[in-house]
BAMAR-418752 format. One record per residue (C-alpha): residue number from 1; residue in one letter; x, y negated, z. Coordinates in pm, 1 decimal. Each point is the difference from the previous one (the first is absolute). Example, Ala and Ser with C-alpha at 12.3 -4.5 7.8 and 13.67 -1.06 7.14 Angstrom:
2
- 1 | A | 1230.0 | 450.0 | 780.0
- 2 | S | 137.0 | -344.0 | -66.0
REM end
This chain:
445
- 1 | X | 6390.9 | -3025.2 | -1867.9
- 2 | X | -222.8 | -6.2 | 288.5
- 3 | X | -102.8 | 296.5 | 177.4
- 4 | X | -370.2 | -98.7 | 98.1
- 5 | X | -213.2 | -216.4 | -278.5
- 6 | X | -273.1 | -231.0 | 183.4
- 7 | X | -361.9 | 60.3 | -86.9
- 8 | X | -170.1 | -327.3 | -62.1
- 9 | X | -380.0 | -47.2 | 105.2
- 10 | X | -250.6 | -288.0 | -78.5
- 11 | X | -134.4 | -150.8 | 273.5
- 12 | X | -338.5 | 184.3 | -55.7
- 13 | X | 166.8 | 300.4 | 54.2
- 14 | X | 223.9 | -103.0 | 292.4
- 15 | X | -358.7 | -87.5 | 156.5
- 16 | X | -135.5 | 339.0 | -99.3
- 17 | X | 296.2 | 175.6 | 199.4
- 18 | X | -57.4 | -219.4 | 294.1
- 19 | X | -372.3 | 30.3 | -19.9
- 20 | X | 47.6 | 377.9 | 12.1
- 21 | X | 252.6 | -57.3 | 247.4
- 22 | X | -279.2 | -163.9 | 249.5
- 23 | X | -282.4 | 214.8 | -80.9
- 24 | X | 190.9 | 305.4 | 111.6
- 25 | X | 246.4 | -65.8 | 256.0
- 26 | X | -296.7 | -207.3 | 185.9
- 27 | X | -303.5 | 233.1 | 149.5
- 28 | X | -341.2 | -176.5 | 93.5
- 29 | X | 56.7 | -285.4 | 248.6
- 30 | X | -178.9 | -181.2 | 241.6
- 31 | X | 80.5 | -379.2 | 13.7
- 32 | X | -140.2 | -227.4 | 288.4
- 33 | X | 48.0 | -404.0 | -95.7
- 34 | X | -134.6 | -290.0 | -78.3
- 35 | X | -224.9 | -115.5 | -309.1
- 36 | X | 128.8 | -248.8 | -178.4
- 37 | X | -31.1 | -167.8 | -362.2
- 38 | X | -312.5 | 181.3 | -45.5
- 39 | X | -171.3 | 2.9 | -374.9
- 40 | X | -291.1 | 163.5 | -131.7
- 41 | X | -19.3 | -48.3 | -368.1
- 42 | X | -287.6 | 50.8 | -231.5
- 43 | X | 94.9 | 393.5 | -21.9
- 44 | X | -109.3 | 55.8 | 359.4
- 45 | X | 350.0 | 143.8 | 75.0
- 46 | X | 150.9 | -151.0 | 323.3
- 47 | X | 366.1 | -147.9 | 20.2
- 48 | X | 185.0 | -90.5 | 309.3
- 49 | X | 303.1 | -31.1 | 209.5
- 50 | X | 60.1 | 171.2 | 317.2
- 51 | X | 236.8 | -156.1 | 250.7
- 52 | X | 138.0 | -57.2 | 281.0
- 53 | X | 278.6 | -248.2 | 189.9
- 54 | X | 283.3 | 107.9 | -230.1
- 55 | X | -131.1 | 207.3 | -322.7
- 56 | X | -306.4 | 17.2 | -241.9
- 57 | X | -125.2 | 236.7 | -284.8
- 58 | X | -176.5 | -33.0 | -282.7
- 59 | X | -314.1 | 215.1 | 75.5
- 60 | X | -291.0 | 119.4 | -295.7
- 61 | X | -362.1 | 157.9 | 86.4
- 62 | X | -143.1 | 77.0 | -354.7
- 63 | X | -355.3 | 45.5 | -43.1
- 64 | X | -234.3 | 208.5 | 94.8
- 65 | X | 166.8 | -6.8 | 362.1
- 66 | X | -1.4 | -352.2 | 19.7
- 67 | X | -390.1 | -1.7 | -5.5
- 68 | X | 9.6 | 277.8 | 270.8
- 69 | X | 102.2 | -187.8 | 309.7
- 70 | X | -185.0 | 9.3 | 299.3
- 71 | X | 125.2 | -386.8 | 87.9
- 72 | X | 99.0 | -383.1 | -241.6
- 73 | X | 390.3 | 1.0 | 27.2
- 74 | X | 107.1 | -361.0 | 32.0
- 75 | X | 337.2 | -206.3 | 18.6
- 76 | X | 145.5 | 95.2 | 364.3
- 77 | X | -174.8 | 298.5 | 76.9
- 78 | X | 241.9 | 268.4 | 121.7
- 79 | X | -91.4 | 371.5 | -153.1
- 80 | X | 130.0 | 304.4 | -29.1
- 81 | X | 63.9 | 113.6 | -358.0
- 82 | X | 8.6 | 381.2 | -180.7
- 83 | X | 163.8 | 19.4 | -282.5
- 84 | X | 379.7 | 114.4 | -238.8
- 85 | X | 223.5 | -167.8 | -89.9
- 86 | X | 75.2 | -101.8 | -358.2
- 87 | X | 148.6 | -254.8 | -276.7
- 88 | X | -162.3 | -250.1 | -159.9
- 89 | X | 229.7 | 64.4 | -309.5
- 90 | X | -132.5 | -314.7 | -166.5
- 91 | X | 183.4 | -265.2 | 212.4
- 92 | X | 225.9 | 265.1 | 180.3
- 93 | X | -153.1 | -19.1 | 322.5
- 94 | X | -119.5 | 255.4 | 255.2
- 95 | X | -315.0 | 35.0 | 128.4
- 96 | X | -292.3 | 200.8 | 215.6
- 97 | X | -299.7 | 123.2 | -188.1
- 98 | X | -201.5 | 58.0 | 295.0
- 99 | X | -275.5 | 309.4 | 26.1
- 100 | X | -205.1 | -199.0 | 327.0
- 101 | X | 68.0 | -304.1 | 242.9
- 102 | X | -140.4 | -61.0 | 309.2
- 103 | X | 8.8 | -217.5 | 311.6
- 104 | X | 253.0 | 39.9 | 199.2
- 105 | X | -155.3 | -9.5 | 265.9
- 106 | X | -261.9 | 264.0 | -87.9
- 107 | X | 256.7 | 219.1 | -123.5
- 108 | X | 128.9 | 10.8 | 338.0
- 109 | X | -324.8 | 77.7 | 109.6
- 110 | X | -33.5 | 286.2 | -255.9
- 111 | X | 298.4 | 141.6 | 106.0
- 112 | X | -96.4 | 13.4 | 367.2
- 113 | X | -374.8 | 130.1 | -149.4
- 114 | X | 179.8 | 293.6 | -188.2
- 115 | X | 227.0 | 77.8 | 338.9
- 116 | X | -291.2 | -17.1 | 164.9
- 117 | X | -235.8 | 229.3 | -197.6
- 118 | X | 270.9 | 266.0 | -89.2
- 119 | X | 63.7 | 51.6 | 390.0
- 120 | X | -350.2 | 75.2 | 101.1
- 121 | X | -54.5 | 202.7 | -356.7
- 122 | X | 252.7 | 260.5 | 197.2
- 123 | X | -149.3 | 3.0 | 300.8
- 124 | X | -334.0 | 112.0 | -213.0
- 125 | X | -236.7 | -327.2 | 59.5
- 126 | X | -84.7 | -7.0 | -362.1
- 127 | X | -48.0 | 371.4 | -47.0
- 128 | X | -343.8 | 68.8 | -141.5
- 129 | X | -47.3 | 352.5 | 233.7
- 130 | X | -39.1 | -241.8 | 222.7
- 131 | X | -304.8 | -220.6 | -152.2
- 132 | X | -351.4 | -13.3 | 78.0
- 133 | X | -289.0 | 88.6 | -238.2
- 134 | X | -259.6 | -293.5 | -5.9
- 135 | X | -334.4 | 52.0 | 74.8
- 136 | X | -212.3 | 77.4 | -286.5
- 137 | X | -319.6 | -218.4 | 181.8
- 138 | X | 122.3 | -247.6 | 204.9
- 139 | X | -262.5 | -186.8 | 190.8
- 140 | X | 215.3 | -266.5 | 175.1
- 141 | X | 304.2 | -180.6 | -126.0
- 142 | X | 271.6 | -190.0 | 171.7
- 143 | X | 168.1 | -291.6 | -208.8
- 144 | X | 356.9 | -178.9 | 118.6
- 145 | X | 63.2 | -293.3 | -214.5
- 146 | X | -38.8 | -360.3 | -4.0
- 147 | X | -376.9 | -156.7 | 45.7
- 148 | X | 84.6 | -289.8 | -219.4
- 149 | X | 150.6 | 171.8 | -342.9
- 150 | X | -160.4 | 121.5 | -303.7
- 151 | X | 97.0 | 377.3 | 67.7
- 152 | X | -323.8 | 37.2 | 343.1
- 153 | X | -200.3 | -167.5 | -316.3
- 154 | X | 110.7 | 271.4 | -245.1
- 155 | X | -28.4 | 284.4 | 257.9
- 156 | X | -334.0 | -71.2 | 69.0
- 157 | X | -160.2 | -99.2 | -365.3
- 158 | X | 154.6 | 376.9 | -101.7
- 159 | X | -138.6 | 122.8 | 320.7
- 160 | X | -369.5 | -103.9 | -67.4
- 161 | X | 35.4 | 78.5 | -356.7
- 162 | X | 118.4 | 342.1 | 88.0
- 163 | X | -128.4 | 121.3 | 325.7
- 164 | X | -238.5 | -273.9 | 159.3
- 165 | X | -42.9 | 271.4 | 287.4
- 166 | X | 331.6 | -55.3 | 175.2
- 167 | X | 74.4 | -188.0 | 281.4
- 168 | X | 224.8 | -234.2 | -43.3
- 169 | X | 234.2 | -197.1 | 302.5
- 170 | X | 217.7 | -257.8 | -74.6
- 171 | X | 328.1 | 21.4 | 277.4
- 172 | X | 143.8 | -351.2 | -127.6
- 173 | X | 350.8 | -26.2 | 14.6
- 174 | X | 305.7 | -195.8 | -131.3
- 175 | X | 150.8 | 132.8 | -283.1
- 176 | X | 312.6 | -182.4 | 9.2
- 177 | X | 229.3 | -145.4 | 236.3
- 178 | X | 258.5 | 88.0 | 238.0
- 179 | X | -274.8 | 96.2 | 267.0
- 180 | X | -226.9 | 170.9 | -270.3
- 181 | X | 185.4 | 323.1 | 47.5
- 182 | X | -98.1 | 42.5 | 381.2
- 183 | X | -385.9 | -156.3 | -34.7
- 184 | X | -7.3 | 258.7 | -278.2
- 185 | X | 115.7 | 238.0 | 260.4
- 186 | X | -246.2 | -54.9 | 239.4
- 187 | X | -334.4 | -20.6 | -185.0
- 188 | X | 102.3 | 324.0 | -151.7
- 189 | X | 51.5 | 151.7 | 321.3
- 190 | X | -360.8 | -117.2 | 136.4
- 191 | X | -160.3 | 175.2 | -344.8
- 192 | X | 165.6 | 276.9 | 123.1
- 193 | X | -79.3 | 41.8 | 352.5
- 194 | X | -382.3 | -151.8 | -45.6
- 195 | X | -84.8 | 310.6 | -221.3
- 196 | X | -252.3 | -147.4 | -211.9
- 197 | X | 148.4 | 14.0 | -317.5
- 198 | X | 19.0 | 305.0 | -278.4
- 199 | X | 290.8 | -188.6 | -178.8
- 200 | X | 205.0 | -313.0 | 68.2
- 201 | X | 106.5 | -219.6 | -329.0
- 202 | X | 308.2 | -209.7 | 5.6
- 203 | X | -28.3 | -261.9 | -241.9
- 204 | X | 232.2 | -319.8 | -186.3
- 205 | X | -18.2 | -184.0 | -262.9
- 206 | X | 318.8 | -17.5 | -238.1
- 207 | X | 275.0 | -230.5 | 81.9
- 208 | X | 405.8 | 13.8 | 40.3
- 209 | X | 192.5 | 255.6 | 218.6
- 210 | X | 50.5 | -235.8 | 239.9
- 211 | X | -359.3 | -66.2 | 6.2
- 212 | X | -83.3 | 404.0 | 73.6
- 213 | X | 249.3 | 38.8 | 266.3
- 214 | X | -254.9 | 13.0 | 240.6
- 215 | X | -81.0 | 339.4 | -185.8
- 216 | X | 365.7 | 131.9 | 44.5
- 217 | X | -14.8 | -24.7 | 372.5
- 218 | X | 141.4 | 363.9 | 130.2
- 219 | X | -216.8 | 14.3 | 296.1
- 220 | X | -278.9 | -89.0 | -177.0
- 221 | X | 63.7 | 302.5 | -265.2
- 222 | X | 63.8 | 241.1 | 273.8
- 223 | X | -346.8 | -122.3 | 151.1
- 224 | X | -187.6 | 53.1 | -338.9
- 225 | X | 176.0 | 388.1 | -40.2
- 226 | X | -117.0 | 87.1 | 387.4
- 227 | X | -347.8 | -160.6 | -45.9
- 228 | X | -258.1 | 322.1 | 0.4
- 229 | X | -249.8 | -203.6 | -168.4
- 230 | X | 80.4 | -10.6 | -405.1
- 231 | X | 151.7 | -312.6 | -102.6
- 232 | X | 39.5 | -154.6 | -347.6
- 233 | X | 244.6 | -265.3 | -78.6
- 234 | X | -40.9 | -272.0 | -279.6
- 235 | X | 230.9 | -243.0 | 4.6
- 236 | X | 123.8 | -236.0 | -274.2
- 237 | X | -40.1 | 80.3 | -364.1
- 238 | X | 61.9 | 288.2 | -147.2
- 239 | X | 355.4 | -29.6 | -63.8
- 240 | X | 34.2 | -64.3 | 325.9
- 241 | X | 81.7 | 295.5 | 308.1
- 242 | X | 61.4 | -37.2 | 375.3
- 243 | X | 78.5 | 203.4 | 236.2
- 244 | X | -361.5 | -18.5 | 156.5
- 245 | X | -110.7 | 175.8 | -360.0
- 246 | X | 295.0 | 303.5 | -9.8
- 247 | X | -144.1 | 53.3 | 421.4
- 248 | X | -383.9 | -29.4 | -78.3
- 249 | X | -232.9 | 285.1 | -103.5
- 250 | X | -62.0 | -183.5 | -351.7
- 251 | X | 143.7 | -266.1 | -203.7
- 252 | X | -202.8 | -190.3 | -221.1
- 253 | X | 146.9 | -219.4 | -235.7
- 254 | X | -290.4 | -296.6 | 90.6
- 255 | X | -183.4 | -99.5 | 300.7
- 256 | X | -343.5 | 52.4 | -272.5
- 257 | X | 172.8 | 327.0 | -110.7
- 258 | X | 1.7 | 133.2 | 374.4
- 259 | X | -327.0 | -86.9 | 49.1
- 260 | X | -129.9 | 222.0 | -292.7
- 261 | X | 262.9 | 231.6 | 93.1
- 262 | X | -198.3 | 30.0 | 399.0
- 263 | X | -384.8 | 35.1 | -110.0
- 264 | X | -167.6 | 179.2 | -228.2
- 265 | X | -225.2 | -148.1 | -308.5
- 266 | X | -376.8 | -78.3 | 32.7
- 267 | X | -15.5 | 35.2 | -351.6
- 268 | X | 131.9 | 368.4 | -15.1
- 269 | X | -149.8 | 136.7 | 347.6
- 270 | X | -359.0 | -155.1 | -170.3
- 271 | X | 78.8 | 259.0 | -337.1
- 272 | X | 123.2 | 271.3 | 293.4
- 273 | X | -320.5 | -53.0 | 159.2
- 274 | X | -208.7 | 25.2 | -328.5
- 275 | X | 185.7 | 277.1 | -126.7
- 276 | X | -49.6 | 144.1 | 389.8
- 277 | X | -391.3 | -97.1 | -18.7
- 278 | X | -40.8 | 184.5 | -352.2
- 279 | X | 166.8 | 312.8 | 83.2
- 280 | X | -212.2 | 35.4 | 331.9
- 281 | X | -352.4 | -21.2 | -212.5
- 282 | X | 164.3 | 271.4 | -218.4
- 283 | X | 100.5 | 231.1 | 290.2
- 284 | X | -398.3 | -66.9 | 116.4
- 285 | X | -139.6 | 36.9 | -314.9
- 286 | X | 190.8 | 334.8 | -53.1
- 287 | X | -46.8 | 99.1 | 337.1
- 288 | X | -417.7 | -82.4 | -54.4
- 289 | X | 32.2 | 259.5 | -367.7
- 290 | X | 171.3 | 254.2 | 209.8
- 291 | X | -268.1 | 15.6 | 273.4
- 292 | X | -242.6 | 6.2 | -243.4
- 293 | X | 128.0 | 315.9 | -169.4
- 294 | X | 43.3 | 131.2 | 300.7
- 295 | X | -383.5 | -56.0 | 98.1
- 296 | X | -112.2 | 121.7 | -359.3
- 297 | X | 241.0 | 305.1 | 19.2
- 298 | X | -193.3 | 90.9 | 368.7
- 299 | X | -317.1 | -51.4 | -137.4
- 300 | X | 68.6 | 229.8 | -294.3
- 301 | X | 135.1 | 275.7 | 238.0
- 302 | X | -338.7 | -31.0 | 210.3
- 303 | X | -215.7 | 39.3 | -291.5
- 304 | X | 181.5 | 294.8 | -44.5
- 305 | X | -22.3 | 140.5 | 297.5
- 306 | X | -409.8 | -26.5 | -59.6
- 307 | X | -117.0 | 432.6 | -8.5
- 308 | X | -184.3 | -117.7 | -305.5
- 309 | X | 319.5 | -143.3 | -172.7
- 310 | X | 192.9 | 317.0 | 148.3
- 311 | X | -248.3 | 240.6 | -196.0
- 312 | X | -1.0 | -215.5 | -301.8
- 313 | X | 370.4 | 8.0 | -24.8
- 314 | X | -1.5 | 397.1 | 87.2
- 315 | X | -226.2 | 21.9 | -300.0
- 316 | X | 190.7 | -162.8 | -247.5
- 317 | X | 284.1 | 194.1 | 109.7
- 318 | X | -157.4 | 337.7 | -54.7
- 319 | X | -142.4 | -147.4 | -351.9
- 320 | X | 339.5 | -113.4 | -111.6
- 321 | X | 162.4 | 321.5 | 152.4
- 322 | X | -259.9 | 204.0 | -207.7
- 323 | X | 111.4 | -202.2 | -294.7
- 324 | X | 352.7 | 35.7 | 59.5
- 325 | X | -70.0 | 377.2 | 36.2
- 326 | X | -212.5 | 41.5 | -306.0
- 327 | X | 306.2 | -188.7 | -194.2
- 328 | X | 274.3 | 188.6 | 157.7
- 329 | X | -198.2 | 368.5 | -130.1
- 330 | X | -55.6 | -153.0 | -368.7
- 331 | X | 341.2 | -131.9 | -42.6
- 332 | X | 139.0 | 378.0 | 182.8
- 333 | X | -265.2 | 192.5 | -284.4
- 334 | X | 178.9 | -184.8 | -309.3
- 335 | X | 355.1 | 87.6 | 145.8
- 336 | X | -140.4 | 349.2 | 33.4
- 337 | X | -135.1 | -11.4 | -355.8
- 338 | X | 336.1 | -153.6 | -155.3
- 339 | X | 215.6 | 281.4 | 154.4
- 340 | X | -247.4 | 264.6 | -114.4
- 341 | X | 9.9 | -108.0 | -362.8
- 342 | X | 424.7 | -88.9 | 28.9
- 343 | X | 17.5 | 381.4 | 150.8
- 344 | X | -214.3 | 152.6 | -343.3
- 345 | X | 201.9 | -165.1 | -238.2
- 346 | X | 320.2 | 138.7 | 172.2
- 347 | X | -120.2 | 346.2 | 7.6
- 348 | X | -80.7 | -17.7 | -340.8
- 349 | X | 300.0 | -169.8 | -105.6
- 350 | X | 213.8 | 299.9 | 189.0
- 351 | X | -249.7 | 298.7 | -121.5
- 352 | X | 212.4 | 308.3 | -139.3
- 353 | X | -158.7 | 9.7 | -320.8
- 354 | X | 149.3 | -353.7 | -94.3
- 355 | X | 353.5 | 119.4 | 173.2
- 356 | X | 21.8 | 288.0 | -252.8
- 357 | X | -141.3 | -212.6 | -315.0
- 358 | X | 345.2 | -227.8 | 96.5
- 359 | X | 242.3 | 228.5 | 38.5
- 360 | X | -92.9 | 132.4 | -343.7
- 361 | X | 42.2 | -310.9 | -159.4
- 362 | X | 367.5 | -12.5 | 193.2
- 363 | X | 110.3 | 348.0 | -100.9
- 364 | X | -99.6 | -36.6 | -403.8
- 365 | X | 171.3 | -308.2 | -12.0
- 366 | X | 283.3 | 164.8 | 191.7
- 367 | X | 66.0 | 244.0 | -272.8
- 368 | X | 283.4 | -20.6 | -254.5
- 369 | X | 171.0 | -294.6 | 225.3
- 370 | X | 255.3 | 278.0 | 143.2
- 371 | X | 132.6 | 87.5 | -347.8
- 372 | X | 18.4 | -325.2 | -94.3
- 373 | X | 225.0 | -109.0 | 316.3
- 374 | X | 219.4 | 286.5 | -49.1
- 375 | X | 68.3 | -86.9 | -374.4
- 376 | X | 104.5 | -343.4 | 126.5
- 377 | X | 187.5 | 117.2 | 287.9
- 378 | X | 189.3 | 224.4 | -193.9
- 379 | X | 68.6 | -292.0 | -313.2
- 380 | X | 86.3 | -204.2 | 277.1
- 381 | X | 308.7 | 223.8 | 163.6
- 382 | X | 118.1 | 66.4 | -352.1
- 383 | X | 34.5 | -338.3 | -75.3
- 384 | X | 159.8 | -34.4 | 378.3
- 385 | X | 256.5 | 333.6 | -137.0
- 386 | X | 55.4 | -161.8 | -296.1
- 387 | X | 130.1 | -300.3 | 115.2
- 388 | X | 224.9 | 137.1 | 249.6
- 389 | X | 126.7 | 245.1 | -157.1
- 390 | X | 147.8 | -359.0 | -254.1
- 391 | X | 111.7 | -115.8 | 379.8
- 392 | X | 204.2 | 316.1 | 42.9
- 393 | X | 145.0 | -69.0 | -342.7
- 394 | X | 113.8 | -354.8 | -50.5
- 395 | X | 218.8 | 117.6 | 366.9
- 396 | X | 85.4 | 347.6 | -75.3
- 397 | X | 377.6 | 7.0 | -72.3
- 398 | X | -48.4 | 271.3 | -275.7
- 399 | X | -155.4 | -344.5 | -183.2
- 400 | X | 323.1 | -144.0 | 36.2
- 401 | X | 232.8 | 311.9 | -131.2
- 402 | X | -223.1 | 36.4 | -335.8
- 403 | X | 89.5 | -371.4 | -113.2
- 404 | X | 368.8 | 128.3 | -16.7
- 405 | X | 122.3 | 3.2 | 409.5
- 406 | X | 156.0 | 271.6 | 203.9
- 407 | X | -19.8 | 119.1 | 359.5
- 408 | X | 359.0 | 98.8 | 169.6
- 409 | X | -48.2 | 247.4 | 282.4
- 410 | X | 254.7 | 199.7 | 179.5
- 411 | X | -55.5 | 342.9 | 52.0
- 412 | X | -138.4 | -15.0 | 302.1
- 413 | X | -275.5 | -233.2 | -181.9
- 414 | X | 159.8 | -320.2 | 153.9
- 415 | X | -47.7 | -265.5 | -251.2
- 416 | X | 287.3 | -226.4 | -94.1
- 417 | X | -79.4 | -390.6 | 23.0
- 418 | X | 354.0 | -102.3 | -48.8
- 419 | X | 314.0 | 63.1 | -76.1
- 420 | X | 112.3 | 95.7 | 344.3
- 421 | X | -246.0 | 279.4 | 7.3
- 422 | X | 201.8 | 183.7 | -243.8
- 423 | X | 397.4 | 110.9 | 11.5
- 424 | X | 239.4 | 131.2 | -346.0
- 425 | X | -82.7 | 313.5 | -1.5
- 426 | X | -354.9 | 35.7 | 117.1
- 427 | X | -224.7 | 199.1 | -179.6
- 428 | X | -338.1 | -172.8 | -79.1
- 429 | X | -312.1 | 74.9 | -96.4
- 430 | X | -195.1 | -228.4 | -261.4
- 431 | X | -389.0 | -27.3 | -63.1
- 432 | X | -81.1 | -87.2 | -322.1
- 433 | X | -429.4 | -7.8 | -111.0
- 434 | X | 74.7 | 327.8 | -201.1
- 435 | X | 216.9 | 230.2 | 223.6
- 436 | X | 335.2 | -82.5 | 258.9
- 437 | X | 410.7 | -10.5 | -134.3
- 438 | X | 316.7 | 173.6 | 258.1
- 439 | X | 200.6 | -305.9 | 4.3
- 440 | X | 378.0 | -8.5 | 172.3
- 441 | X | 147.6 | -355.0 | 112.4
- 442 | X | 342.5 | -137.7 | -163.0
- 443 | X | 24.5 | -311.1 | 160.5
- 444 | X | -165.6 | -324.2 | 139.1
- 445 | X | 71.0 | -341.9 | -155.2
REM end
């Protein structure tokens, strides 16, 4: 008999095992290679093999993330892949479902970006103590982009829509290219050092990250974080960040974004202005009530002042006084009156005459009560006697000796309880209800 039995597994489960095998012995890998056997089916999911001189693997980017790449992969194009690795359990073969690819090449670009930008993050470049408030009324503009794109066209139409006021100078520069970087450079510098300009707008159009690397330039973003005039950066799309946006004073996610972001609207300074205009004719119009109470409040006092006013008001005084007088005596007469006639009808309520007549009346009907109260006082403790003298009774022990019981006592009137009390010989006294018996003791049983 065999000591270990075999457990048998379908081949289902043997790829389950493995599957789980993969998934967690296997962390999230990045793969560089190259595409090949590329298909795109009808689902939108993306399949693909990665490979190089000596290996390949099977490689899946399910949709939605298919439809989010920033570039068309093609047969041949060498990227760098994100993804786990798992099992395909229905053929039995592994495989990379992939969260993102990119180009290789931009990858390594990324890579140097992210060095980059986390190295001049600790040195504080990006800090925002450090930013600059834009002006809330700019009057002149400064614009660094290219003359010949659609983002100067955008700028301006929101510009004149916004704030036709502004000035507005186009600094035309190359916004891509290995020299863009130090053109860039210089025309910012000159914006700088001419002094002209409230705010200075860096601005791109969208494109690859190879495209914005001119915007990634290190001198450039430590020229943008010195610069003491405000700068705002707005370069690519809005998905898009370079270092010349962490460095500037503002980001705006598009070139016509930035240029709302720098002036402010016609439309709403207009309404500011009305709203400004109305509340001014209110503060006149209260101002014009206020000096005209004032002026009818003097002329009042004046016509006061007038000796013929004076004795007309000292007249009316003395009248109303002499009214107020005349009230105040009537009013003091009927209090006078109403104590007169409250003090009568107390002296003849207390007169001695009507005392005596009461008392009278008290004492007759006084008379006979104090026998009566005795009798019942006296009925009363007899009933009280009565009652405990039946107490005294039902506990007297004489009770007890007339229904046919004794009381032993020695001579000395000790009373005996048992039958220790009492030795052969003793001579004992009994109490009977009629009269007491010499008794002598023969013995105890």
């Amino acid at each position: 008999m065999q000591d270990d039995q075999q457990h048998i597994l379908t081949p289902s489960q043997l790829n389950t095992l493995a599957r789980d095998l993969l998934e967690g012995a296997f962390p999230l890998v990045l793969v560089e290679g190259e595409i090949g056997n590329m298909s795109r089916p009808g689902s939108g999911h993306l399949y693909f093999t990665l490979k190089d001189a000596r290996a390949q693997v099977r490689c899946a980017l399910f949709k939605p993330k298919s439809q989010w790449l920033k570039f068309a992969p093609r047969e041949g194009l060498r990227v760098l892949a994100r993804g786990r690795l798992t099992l395909y359990e229905a053929r039995g073969d592994y495989q990379l479902v992939l969260d993102s690819i990119e180009d290789a090449g931009e990858g390594a670009l990324r890579r140097a970006l992210d060095e980059l930008k986390a190295r001049l993050q600790a040195e504080g470049l990006f800090d925002a103590a450090r930013k600059r408030a834009l002006p809330a009324w700019p009057r002149r503009l400064a614009v660094l982009t290219s003359p010949s794109g659609a983002v100067i066209r955008d700028i301006v139409s929101v510009l004149r829509r916004r704030f036709p006021l502004v000035e507005l100078d186009l600094l035309p520069v190359p916004v891509q290219g290995d020299t863009a970087a130090a053109q860039i450079r210089a025309m910012l510098q000159r914006a700088i050092d001419c002094g002209r300009y409230d705010a200075i707008l860096l601005a791109r159009g969208g494109g690859s990250l190879e495209d914005l690397w001119a915007f990634n330039d290190e001198a450039l973003a430590r020229m943008i974080a010195a610069s003491p005039v405000p700068v705002v950066s707005a370069i690519g799309h809005e998905t898009d960040f370079s270092l010349s946006d962490f460095a500037a004073d503002l980001r705006a996610p598009t070139p016509s974004a930035a240029a709302e972001l720098l002036v402010p609207d016609r439309t709403a300074l207009s309404a500011r202005l009305d709203a400004l205009h109305r509340r001014l004719i209110t503060l006149q119009q209260h101002a014009a009530r206020e000096r005209n109470q004032r002026a009818d409040h003097a002329f009042l006092r004046l016509q006061a002042m007038r000796p013929q006013a004076r004795l007309s008001a000292l007249a009316q005084r003395a009248q109303q006084a002499n009214a107020r007088l005349s009230n105040a005596m009537q009013r003091r007469l009927e209090r006078d009156r109403a104590s007169l006639r409250h003090a009568d009808s107390v002296l003849r309520a207390s007169h001695p005459r009507r005392t005596i007549e009461r008392l009278r009346e008290r004492l007759a009907s006084l008379q006979g009560r104090p026998q009566v109260l005795l009798a019942r006082r006296l009925q009363h403790d007899a009933l009280r006697l009565r009652g405990l003298a039946r107490s005294l009774h039902a506990i007297s022990p004489l009770a007890t000796v007339a229904r046919g019981y004794s009381i032993l006592q020695h001579d000395d009137g000790r009373i005996v309880r048992s039958i220790g009390d009492a030795a052969a010989g003793d001579i004992l006294d009994a109490r009977l209800h009629d009269g007491h018996l010499q008794l002598q003791v023969q013995g105890k049983h």
